[in-house]
ZAMARGU-4260 file (C-alpha; in steps of 0.2 Angstrom, whole numbers, plus 5000, padded with zeros to 4 digits):
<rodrens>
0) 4954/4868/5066 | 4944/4884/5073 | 4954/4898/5071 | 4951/4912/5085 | 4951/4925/5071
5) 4951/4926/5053 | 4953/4942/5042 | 4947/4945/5027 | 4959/4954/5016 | 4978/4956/5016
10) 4980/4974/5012 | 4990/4987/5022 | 4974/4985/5034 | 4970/4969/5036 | 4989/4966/5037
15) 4992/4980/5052 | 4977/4970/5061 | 4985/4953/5060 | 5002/4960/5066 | 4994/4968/5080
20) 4985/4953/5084 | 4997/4940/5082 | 5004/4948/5100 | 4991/4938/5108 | 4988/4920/5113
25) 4977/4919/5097 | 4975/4907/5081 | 4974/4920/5067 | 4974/4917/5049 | 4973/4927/5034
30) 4963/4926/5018 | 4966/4935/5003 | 4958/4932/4983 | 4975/4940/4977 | 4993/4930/4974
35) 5000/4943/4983 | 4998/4953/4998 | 4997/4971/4997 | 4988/4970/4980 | 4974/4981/4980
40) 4972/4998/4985 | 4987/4999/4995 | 4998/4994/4981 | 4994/5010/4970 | 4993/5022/4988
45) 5003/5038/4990 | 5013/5033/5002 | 5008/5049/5010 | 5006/5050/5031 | 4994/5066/5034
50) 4997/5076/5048 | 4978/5074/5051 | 4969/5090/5048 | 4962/5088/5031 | 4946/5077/5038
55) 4931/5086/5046 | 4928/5083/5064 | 4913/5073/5063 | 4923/5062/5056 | 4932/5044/5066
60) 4944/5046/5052 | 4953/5064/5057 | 4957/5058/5076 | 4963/5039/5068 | 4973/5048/5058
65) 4981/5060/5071 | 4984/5045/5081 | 4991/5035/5069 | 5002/5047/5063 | 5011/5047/5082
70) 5013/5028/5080 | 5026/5027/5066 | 5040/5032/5073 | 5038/5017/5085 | 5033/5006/5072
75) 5048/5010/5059 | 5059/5005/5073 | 5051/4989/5076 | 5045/4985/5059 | 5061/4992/5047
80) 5051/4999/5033 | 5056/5014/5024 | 5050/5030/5034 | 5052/5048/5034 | 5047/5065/5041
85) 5049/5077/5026 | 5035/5089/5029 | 5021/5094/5019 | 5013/5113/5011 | 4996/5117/5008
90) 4997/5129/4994 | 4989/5145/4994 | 4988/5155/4976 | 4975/5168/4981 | 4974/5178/4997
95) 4956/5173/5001 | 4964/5156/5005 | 4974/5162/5022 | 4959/5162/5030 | 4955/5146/5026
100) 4973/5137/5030 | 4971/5148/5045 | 4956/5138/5054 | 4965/5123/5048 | 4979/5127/5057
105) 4968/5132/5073 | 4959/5116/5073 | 4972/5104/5070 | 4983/5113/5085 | 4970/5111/5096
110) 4965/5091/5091 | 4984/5087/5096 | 4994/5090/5079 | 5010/5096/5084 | 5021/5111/5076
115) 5006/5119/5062 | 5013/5132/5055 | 5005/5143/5044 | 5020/5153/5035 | 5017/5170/5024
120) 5035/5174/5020 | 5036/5169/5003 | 5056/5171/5004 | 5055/5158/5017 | 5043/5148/5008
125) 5053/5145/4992 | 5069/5144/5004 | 5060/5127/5010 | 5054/5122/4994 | 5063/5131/4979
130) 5053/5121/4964 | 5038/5129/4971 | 5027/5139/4960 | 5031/5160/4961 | 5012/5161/4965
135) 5012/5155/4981 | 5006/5168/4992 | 5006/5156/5009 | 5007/5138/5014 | 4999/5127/5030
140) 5017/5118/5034 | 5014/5101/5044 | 5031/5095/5050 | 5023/5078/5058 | 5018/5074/5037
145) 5030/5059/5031 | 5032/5046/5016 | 5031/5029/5019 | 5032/5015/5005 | 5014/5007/5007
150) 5018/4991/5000 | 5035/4990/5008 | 5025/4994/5024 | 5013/4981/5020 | 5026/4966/5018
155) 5034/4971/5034 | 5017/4970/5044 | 5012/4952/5036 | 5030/4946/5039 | 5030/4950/5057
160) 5013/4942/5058 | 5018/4928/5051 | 5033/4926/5062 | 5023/4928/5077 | 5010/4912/5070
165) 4996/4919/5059 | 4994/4908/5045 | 4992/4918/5028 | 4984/4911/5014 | 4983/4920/4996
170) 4972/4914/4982 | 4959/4913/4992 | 4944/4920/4986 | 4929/4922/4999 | 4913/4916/4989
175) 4901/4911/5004 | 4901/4912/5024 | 4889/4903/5037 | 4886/4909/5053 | 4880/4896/5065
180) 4882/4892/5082 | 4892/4905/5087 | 4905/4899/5073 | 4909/4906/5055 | 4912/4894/5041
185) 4920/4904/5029 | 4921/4896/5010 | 4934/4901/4997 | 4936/4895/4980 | 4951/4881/4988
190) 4942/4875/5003 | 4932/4881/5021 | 4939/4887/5036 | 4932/4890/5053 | 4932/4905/5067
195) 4924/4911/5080 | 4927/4930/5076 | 4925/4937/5057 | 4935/4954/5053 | 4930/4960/5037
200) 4946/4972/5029 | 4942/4966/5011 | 4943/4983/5003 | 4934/4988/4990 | 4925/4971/4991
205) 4919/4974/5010 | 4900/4978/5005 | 4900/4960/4996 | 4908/4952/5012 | 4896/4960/5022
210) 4880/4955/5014 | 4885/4937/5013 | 4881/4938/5032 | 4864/4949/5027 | 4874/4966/5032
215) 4868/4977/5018 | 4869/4994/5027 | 4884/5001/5018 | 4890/5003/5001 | 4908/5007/4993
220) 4910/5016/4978 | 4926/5013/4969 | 4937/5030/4965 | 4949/5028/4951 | 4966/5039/4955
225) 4976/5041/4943 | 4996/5047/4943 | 5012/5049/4934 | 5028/5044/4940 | 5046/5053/4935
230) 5062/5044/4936 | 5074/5045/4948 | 5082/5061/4952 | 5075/5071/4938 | 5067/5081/4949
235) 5072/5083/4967 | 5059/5089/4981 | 5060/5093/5000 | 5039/5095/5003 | 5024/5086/4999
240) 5016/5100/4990 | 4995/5100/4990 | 4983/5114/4983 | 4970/5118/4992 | 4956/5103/4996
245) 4941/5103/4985 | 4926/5092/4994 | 4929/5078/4986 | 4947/5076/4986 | 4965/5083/4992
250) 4967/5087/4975 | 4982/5083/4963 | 4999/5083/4974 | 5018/5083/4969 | 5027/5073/4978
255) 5043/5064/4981 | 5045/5046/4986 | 5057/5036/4996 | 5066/5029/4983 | 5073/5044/4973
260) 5058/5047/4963 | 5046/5062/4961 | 5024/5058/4956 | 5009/5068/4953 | 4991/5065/4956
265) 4979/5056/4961 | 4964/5062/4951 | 4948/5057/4956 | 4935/5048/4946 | 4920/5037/4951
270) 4918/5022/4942 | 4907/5006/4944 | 4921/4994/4941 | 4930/4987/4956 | 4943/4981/4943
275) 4945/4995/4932 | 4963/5000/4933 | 4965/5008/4916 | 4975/5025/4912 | 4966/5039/4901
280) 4974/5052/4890 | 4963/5064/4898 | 4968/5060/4915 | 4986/5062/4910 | 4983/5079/4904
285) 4973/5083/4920 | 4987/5076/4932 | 5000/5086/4922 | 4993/5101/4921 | 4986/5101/4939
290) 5006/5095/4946 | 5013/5112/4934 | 5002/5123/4945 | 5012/5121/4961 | 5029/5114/4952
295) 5028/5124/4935 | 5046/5114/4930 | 5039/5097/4931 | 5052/5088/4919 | 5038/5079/4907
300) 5050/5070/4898 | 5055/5061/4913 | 5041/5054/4915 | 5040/5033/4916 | 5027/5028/4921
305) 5007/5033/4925 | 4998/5021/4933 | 4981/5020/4942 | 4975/5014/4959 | 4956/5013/4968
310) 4952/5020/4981 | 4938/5012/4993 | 4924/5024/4995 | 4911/5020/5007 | 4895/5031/5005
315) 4897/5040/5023 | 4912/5046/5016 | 4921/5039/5035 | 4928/5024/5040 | 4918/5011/5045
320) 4925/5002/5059 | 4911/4993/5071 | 4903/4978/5082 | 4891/4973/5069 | 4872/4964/5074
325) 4879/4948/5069 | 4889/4940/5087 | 4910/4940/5082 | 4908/4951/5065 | 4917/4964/5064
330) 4917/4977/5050 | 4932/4987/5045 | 4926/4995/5029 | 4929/5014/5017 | 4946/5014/5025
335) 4949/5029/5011 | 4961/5041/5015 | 4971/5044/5028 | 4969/5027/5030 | 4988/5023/5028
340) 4991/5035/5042 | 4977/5028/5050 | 4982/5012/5048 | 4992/5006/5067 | 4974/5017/5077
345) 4962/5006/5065 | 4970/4990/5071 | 4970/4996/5090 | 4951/5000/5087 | 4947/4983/5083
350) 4958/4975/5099 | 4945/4986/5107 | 4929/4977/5101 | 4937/4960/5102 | 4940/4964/5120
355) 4920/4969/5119 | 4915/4952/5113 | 4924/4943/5125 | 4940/4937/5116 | 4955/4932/5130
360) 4969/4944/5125 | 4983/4937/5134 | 5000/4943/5127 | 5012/4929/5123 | 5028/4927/5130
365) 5037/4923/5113 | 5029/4939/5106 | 5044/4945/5094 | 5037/4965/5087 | 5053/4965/5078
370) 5054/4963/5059 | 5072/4962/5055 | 5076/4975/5040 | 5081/4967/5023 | 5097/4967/5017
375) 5100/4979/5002 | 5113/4981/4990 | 5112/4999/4992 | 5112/4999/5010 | 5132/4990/5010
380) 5147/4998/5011 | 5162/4992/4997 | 5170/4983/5012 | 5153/4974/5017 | 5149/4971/4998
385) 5167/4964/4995 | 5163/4952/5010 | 5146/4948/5003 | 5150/4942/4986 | 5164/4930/4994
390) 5152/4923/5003 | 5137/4921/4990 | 5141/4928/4971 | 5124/4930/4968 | 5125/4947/4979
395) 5138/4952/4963 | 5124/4947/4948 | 5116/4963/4943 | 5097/4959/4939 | 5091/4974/4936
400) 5103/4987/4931 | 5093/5005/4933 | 5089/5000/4951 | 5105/4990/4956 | 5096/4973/4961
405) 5107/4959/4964 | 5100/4940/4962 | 5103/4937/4979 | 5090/4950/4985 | 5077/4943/4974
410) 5078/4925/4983 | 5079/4933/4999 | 5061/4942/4992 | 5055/4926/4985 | 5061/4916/5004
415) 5054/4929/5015 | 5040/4925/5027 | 5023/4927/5013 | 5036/4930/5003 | 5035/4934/4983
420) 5029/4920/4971 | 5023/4933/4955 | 5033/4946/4944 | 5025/4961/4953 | 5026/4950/4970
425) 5049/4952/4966 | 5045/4972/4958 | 5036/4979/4975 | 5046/4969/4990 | 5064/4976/4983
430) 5061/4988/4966 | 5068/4975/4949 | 5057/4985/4936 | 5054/5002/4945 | 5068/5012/4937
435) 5068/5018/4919 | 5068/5003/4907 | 5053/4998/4918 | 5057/4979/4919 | 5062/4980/4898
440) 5079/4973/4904 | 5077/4962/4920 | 5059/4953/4919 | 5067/4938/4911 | 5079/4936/4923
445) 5065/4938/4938 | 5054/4927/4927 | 5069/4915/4928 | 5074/4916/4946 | 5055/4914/4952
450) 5054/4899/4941 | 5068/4891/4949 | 5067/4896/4967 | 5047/4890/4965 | 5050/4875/4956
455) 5038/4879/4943 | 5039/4879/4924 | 5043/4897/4916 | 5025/4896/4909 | 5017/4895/4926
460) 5025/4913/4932 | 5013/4926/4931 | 5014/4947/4934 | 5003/4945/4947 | 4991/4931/4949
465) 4980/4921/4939 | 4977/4925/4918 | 4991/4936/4919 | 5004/4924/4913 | 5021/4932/4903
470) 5025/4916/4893 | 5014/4903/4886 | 5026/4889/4879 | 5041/4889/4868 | 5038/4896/4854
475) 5043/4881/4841 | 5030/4868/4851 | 5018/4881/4849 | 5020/4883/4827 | 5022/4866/4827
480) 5004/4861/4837 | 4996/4876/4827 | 5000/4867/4808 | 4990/4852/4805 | 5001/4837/4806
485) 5014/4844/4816 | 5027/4836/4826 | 5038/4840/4840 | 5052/4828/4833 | 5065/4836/4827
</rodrens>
């Protein structure tokens, strides 16, 4: 089979682009290296959708950004992922920084971002946000700024996708592609497909796809970011509170999430490794004391978690989105920041240079843009829950008790459209080892439900992909093959 198009990577972008695309008439499929979807970058995002006036003007990336922020109000009624509009504050601590939140405000009420505020009144401000710091002496509000769950996002794009016809296939690995003809042969580690149109969205491994096809005019630098994450209600929020942008970065940020809890960070560090995931003691110390400078009562010992994500960096600093010289290639590289917000204006850029290459882009008639929302133990009222354990129990077996995670919402994870076939797979499509105990209690039980719903031995579950495997054998056949002349009889 020739597929139409193939896209390389199954990040938030490469998954927005498939959605969007899997409108048309089109054979699409997907490859992505990872078990899972959504397991790069995107996984360790912010979650945070930017008003759009932090980037500089030359850049692609501001306007994507205002734009894309317009489209998620449309899109979380279509796509049921978790969304809201809280509001953010850019902090201002010295006077000398009005000025400059001033010709922010300016500049992004003129480039079509609504209701910028700049507010002085400090008894006003701390009305808003009573945690902040007594130092502020002015914020830039942006009402338009939101929280979105990236990866929850993520899963919802790829499963609509999928229910519209494109084909998704993980564990895929891209390790060579021909061009020829007119045609792609693209190789991975399990076998080779074919195409007639190439979009590269491989993340921090873009530069590598690209000079496969003799494309070396870029290069991404990975950015490590690190945060820390405080548990559930420990600290309770109403803004996304920023400092004041440094050049290289938005700086450290307190934030809430979603789901009940409260993070700081990222940092920003520039490493060499594209896999270096790794948490420091002196990042932790940098987060923390850069998240006490606009919430002084940050509650440390809440703290649960710190974690670290990369950010794709690409040496102009701006997304790179273009027609390249090779016929039906299509680069979609150093989507960096805003690029979650960016994310729904990316994918219509690239319907744009399909249309330039000539691709047909007839709508189907059985185009369905609605991903029906998944159904949550949280969401239920007693009388709805009561109906839902008579019909299946397994809605009343508590999995993971700090988040409330029945059994039967782990199968509907597992049995979803690319649905979840590791440990960190169950974690990030419906929370069973977010909350405090951080999985101490409930990974067996996922470990055991994956094992039976995937018809695979426990041995063969991993946290998220290949050489990451939990459990290695049972313990008494493994003393017994390690002592010469051992037996497994009884």
């Amino acid at each position: 089979m020739i597929y139409d198009v193939i896209i390389i990577g199954s990040g938030v972008t490469g998954c927005s682009i498939a959605r969007t695309l899997s409108k048309y008439d089109l054979n699409i499929c997907v490859l992505e290296k990872e078990a899972e979807i959504a397991s790069g970058t995107t996984k360790a995002n912010s979650g945070v959708i930017h008003a759009g006036y932090a980037a500089a003007r030359e850049y692609t990336k501001r306007y994507l950004c205002i734009k894309g922020n317009k489209m998620y109000t449309q899109a979380a009624k279509e796509l049921n992922f978790p969304f809201e509009r809280i509001g953010s504050f850019v902090v201002a601590q010295e006077d000398d920084q009005i000025k400059e939140l001033e010709e922010e405000r300016k500049k992004g009420i003129e480039d079509g971002i609504p209701d910028l505020e700049l507010i002085l009144d400090k008894k006003r401000i701390k009305e808003m946000e009573p945690l902040l710091t007594d130092k502020v002496v002015g914020v830039l509000h942006a009402p338009s700024a939101g929280l979105a769950s990236p990866y929850e996002l993520t899963f919802a794009l790829a499963e609509n996708a999928a229910m519209n016809g494109v084909k998704f296939f993980r564990n895929h690995e891209v390790v060579k592609i021909k061009h020829q003809d007119y045609k792609f042969t693209v190789r991975t580690h399990k076998g080779e497909f074919q195409t007639k149109n190439l979009i590269n969205a491989a993340g921090l491994y873009a530069a590598r796809i690209s000079r496969m096809l003799g494309l070396d005019y870029f290069s991404i630098m990975p950015r490590k970011g690190e945060y820390v994450l405080f548990d559930r209600n420990a600290i309770q929020l109403n803004k996304i509170l920023f400092p004041m942008a440094t050049k290289i970065s938005k700086g450290i940020l307190v934030c809430p999430t979603l789901h009940g809890n409260t993070f700081a960070g990222p940092n920003a560090q520039n490493i060499n490794d594209p896999e270096d995931i790794s948490t420091t003691t002196a990042g932790l110390k940098e987060i923390l004391d850069g998240g006490r400078l606009l919430v002084p009562s940050l509650p440390l010992r809440s703290s649960i978690r710190n974690f670290a994500g990369l950010r794709a960096v690409p040496d102009s600093y701006d997304f790179i989105i273009d027609n390249t010289d090779v016929y039906g290639f299509i680069n979609v590289a150093g989507i960096l920041s805003p690029g979650l917000t960016a994310t729904f204006a990316i994918a219509e850029k690239v319907v744009e240079f399909l249309e330039l290459l000539g691709v047909q882009l007839n709508i189907k008639d059985n185009y369905n843009p609605i991903r029906p929302k998944p159904e949550r133990f949280k969401d239920f009222t007693k009388e709805e829950l009561d109906k839902k354990i008579q019909e299946d129990p397994r809605w009343g077996r508590i999995i993971c008790r700090c988040e409330t995670i029945p059994e039967k919402e782990i199968i509907n994870a597992i049995k979803a459209p690319v649905g979840a076939n590791t440990i960190d797979g169950v974690k990030f499509r419906c929370r069973p080892g977010m909350g405090r105990c951080q999985g101490g209690f409930c990974r067996p039980r996922v470990i055991e439900i994956l094992s039976r719903e995937l018809n695979k031995p426990f041995e063969e579950i991993t946290k998220r992909g290949e050489d990451t495997n939990i459990l290695m054998g049972r313990t008494k056949d493994i003393a017994l093959n390690e002592i010469p002349g051992g037996s497994n009889e009884e």
